[in-house]
N, C-alpha and C positions, 0 to 999 in steps of 0.2 A: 706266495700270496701274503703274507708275513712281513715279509720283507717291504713289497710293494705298498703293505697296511703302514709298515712302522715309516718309513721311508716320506710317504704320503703325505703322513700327518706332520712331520715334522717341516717339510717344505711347504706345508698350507699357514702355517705358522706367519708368514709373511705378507700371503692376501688377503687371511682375516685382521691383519694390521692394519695394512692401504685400504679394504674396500669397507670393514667393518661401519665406520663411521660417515661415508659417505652423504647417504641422506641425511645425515646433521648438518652439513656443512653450511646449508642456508641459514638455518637456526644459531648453530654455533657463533657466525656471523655477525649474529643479530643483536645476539646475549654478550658478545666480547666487545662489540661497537665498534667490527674490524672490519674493513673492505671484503669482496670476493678474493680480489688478490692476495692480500695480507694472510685470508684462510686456509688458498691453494698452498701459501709456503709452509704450512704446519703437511703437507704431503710430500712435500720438497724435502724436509727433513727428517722424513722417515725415510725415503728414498735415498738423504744423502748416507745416512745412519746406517742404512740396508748393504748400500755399496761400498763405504769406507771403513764398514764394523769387518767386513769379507778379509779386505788385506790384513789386516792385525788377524783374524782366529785361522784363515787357511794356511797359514807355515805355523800357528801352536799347534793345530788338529795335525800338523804332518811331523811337528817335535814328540808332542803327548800323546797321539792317539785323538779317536774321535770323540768319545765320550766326555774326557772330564770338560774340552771347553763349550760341548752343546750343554751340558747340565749348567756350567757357569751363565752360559749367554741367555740360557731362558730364564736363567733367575734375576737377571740384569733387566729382563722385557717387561716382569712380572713389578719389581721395582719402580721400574719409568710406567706401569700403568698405573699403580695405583696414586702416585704421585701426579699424575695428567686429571687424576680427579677433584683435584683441588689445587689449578693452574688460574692463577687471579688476573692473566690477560694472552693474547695471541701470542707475544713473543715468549711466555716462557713453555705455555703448551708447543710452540716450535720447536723450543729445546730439548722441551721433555721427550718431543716425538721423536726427534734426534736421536736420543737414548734408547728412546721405546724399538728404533730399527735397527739399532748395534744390535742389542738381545733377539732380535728375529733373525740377524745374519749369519748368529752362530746356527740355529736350524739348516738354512738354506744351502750354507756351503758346506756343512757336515753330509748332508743326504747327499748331494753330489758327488761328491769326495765318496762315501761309501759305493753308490754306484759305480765310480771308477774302481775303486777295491777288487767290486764281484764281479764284472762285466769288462767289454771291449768291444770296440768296432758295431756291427750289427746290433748283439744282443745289447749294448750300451742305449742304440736309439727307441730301440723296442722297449725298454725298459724304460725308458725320460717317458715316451707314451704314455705306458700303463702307470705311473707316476701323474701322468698329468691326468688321466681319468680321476685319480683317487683325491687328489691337489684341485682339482677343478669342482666339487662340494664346496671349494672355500668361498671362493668369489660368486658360484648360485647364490647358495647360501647369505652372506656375510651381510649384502644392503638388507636384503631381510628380515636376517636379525637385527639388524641396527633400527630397521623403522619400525619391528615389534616393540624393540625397549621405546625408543620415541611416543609410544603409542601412552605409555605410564609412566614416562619420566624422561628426565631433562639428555642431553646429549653426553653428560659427564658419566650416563651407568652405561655406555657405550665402550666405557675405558675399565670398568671392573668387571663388567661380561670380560674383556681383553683378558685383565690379570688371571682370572678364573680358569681360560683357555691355555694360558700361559703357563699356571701351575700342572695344569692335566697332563701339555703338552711336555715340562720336564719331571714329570711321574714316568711318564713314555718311554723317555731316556734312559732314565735311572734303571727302571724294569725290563724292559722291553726291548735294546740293543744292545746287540752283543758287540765289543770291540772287534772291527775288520783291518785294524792296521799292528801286527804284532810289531813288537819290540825291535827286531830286529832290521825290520823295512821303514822305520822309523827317520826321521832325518835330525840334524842340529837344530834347534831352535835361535843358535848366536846371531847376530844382527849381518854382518860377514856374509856368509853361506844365504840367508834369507835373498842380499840383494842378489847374489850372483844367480840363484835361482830365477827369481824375476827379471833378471837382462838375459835370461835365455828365452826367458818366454816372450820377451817383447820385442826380441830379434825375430823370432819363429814368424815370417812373414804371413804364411798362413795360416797359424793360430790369430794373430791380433786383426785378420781379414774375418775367420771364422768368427772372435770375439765382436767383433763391430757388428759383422750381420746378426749376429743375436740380439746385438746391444739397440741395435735400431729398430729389429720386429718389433723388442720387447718398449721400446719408447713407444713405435706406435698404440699398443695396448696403453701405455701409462698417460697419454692423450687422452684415450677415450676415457680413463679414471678418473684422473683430474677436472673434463669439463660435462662429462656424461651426466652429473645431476645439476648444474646449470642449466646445460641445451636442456634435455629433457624435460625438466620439471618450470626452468621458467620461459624458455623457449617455445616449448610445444605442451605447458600448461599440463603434468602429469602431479599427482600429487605421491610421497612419498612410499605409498606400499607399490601405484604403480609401477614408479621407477624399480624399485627394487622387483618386480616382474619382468622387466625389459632389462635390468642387466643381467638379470638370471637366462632370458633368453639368450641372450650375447654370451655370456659362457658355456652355453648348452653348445652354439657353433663354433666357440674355439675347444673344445674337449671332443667336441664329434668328429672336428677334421682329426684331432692327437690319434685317435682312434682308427681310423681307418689308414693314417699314415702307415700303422704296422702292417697292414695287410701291403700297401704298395711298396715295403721296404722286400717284399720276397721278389719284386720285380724288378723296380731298382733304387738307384745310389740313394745311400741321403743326403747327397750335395745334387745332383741332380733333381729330386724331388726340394728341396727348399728354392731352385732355381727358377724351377715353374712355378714355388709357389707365389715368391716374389713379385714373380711378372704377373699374376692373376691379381695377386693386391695390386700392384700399383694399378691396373685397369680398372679393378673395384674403386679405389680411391678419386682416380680423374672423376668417374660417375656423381661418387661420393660429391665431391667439390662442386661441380656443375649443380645436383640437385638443393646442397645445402642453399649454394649464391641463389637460386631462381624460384627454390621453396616449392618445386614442380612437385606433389603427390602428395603435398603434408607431411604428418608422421611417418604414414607406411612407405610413403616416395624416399626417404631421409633412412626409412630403416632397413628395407630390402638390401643395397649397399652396404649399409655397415657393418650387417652381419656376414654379411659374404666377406667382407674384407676381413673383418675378426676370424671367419675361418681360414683361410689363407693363412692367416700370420702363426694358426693353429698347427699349417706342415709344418711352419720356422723354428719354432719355441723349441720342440724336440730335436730335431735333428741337428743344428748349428752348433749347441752346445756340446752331443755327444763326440760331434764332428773332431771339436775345436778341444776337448780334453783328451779323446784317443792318442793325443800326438805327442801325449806329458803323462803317461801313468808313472811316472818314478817321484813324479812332485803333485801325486793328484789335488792333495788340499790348498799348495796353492797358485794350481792350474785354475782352480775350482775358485779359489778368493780373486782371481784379476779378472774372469769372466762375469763372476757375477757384481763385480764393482765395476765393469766396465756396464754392465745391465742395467744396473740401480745408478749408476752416475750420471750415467747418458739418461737417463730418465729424470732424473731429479733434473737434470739442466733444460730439458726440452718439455716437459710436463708443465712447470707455468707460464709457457710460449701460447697456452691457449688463453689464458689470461690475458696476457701482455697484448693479445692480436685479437682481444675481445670478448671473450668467453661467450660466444655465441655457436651456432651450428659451422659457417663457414671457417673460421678460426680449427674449429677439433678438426674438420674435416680436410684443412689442408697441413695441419702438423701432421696426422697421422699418414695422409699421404705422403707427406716428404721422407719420412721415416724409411716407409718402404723403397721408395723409388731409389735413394742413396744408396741402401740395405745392396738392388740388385744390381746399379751400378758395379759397387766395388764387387761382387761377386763373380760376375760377369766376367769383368775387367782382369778378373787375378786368375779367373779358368783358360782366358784367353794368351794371356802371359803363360802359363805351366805350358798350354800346350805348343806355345813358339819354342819352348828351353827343351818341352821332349822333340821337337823334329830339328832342332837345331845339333842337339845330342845325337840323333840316329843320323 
């Protein structure tokens, strides 16, 4: 429980980055005299931040150890926040957000990386699970917070609540984890060895098939992020506590599916289960799309779907990843950095696709859908390939 506490908190580090400030973004908008567009790329940049800060600390975290570069990267987030507080137009708050996701990346692919350390195979997906139980407070949580401070002040103490969380969370660190990667299982940090390690991984057919299905459930989530308090609030007229009620609901069914996933992991595969679950999202999503274009039921018409599909993506998040690093525990940290830069990449690039296609309800509705439906394509498609190679074998 310790583990799963410290573990938790350190991968939440990331969605109270992205979701914290959410309900600002109309206001933020408003205050910097920057399009909707121009505000979604300050998420674009934490996202790129999130994915490209991954490659650089997952081969330090597999040279140094885990510790010193989580302690370095949360003080690096803790920097870029207070500094987003006194950002004098959009493009340098983009920047700074930039920053602000380098320093959340060293959390995210540390906790990973340690997962891989204590675990394997099974206990690995049961354990991203109970991970995402404890990681999933962040995103109930985070618009919440963010519309409380709105409630007494401007959108910029939305970024020192950040720092604040930031410093807590590398106290955490420093106290609270113990090194899972001794000296001796340690690898080179030289530039040399780094590539050769990531051209094994990017040969690994079925890791960078496993990494894309993550990387696409996880876009589709980062849709609903990105235009979730647009629809919501000027779409379907929610004002900002209640959106922050409605995305709390929405992480209620992606943390309820995490949860019962463990229970049908005693039954079966977790490729198997993220297969199904694929194919329920994309069915949820075709709904999705129909009801957005024809506005059939209102809100509740619009939200019944969505959260079904949020749950869905709820089997994927856990299982792909544990999937997709089992097949690399000698380079976990940066097995651990190319999955979750392929996560945050593919997100950063298909997140302002809701913008660009409108930022309205049918826009989220079919990024999100295409996410998934690609996700179970390739999936599919590569289970159907293994099993021609094993009866071509026998």
């Amino acid at each position: 429980m310790r583990v799963i506490f410290v573990l938790g908190a350190l991968i939440a580090l990331g969605p109270l980055t992205i979701d914290m400030y959410l309900p600002a973004l109309p206001a933020l908008g408003e205050d910097l005299s920057a399009s909707s567009s121009a505000v979604q790329l300050t998420l674009t940049g934490t996202l790129l931040g999130l994915g490209l800060g991954q490659l650089v600390i997952g081969p330090l975290s597999d040279a140094f150890g885990r510790r010193l570069p989580l302690i370095i990267g949360t003080a690096v987030h803790v920097l870029a926040s207070l500094l987003c507080l006194v950002a004098p137009n959009v493009v340098v708050l983009g920047l700074l957000r930039t920053l602000q996701g380098v320093g959340a990346a060293a959390a995210a692919v540390v906790a990973l990386a340690v997962v891989r350390d204590l675990f394997t195979g099974r206990a690995a997906a049961t354990m991203m699970s109970r991970l995402m139980l404890v990681m999933g407070a962040a995103p109930i949580l985070a618009p919440s917070l963010g519309a409380a401070i709105l409630l007494t002040g401007s959108w910029r103490g939305v970024f020192a609540a950040l720092a604040v969380l930031g410093f807590a969370l590398m106290l955490v660190a420093v106290f609270a984890l113990k090194e899972t990667l001794p000296p001796q299982r340690r690898r080179t940090g030289s530039f040399g060895p780094v590539l050769r390690t990531y051209r094994s991984l990017v040969t690994d057919r079925q890791f960078v098939v496993l990494a894309l299905v993550a990387a696409l459930g996880m876009s589709a989530l980062f849709s609903y992020v990105s235009g979730s308090s647009f629809v919501l609030q000027g779409t379907f007229g929610l004002d900002q506590q209640q959106f922050g009620l409605v995305f709390a609901i929405g992480a209620v069914a992606l943390i309820g599916a995490s949860q019962v996933n463990v229970v049908l992991l005693n039954r079966w595969s977790a490729e198997r289960i993220v297969l199904w679950a694929l194919a329920a999202a994309t069915a949820f999503g075709a709904v999705l799309v129909a009801v957005a274009a024809t506005g059939l039921g209102g809100l509740i018409g619009f939200l019944i779907p969505l959260l079904l599909l949020l749950g869905a993506v709820g089997f994927v998040l856990p299982n792909a990843p544990a999937l997709a690093l089992s097949r690399h525990g000698e380079a976990a940290g940066t097995a651990a950095a190319l999955l979750g830069a392929t996560q945050f990449g593919l997100g950063a690039l298909i997140a302002p696709l809701v913008g660009v296609l409108g930022n309205d309800a049918p826009a989220m509705a079919l990024t999100m859908t295409a996410g998934v439906l690609i996700a179970w394509a390739a999936l599919a498609a590569t289970r159907v390939r293994t099993r021609r190679a094993e009866v071509a074998v026998a």
